[in-house]
C-alpha positions as CSV (number, residue, x, y, z in Angstrom):
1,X,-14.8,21.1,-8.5
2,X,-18.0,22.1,-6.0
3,X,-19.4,18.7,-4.4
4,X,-22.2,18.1,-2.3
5,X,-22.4,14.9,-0.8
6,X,-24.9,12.9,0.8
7,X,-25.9,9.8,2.7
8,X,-29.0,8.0,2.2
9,X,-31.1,6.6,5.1
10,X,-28.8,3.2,5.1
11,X,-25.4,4.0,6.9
12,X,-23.9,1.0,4.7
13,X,-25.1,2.5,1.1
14,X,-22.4,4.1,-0.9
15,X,-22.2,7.8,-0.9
16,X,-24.2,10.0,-3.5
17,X,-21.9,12.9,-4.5
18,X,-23.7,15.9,-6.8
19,X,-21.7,17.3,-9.1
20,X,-22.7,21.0,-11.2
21,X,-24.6,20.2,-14.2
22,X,-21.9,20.7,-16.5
23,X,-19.1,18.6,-15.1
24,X,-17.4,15.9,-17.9
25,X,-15.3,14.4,-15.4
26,X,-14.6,13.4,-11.5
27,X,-12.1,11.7,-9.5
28,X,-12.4,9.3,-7.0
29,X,-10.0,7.9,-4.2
30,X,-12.6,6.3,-1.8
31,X,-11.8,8.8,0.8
32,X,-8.4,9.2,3.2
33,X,-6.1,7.3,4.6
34,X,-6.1,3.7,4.4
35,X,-9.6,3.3,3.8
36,X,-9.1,4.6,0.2
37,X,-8.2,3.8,-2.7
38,X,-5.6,4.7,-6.2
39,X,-7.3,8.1,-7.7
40,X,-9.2,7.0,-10.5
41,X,-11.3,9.3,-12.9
42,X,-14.3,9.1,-14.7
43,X,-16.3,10.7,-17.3
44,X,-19.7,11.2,-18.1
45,X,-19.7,10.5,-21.7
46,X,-23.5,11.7,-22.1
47,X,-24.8,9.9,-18.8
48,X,-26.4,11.8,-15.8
49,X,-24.1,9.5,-13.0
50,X,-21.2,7.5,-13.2
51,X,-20.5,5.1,-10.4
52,X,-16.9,4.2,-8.7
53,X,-15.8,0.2,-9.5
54,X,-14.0,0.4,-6.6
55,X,-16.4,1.6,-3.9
56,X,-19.5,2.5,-5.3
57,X,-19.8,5.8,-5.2
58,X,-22.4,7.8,-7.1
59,X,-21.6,11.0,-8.6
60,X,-24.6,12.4,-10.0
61,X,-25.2,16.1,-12.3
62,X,-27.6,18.2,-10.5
63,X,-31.0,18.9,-12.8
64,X,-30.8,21.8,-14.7
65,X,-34.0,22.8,-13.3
């Protein structure tokens, strides 16, 4: 799975992670080490970005521009 990731201009916001267009699905586990968290996955379902209950990442499809 490609990812690009990015920080907005607030070092405390939650990471926004792009995911290709036609992903269904994407894991989570809140980085390494300690500072993460169990794997947990997520689907799309229809929707353009899911979020992470746990620590509020963002995975968003790119447009299909």
């Amino acid at each position: 799975m490609n990812q690009t990731a990015k920080k907005d201009k607030d070092p405390n916001a939650p990471e926004t992670i792009i995911v290709p267009a036609d992903t269904d699905q994407v894991h989570c586990d809140g980085g390494v080490g300690p500072l993460g968290h169990p794997r947990v996955w997520y689907s799309f379902d229809g929707a353009q970005s899911v979020e992470c209950g746990y620590c509020d990442r963002l995975f968003v499809k790119e447009s299909e521009a």
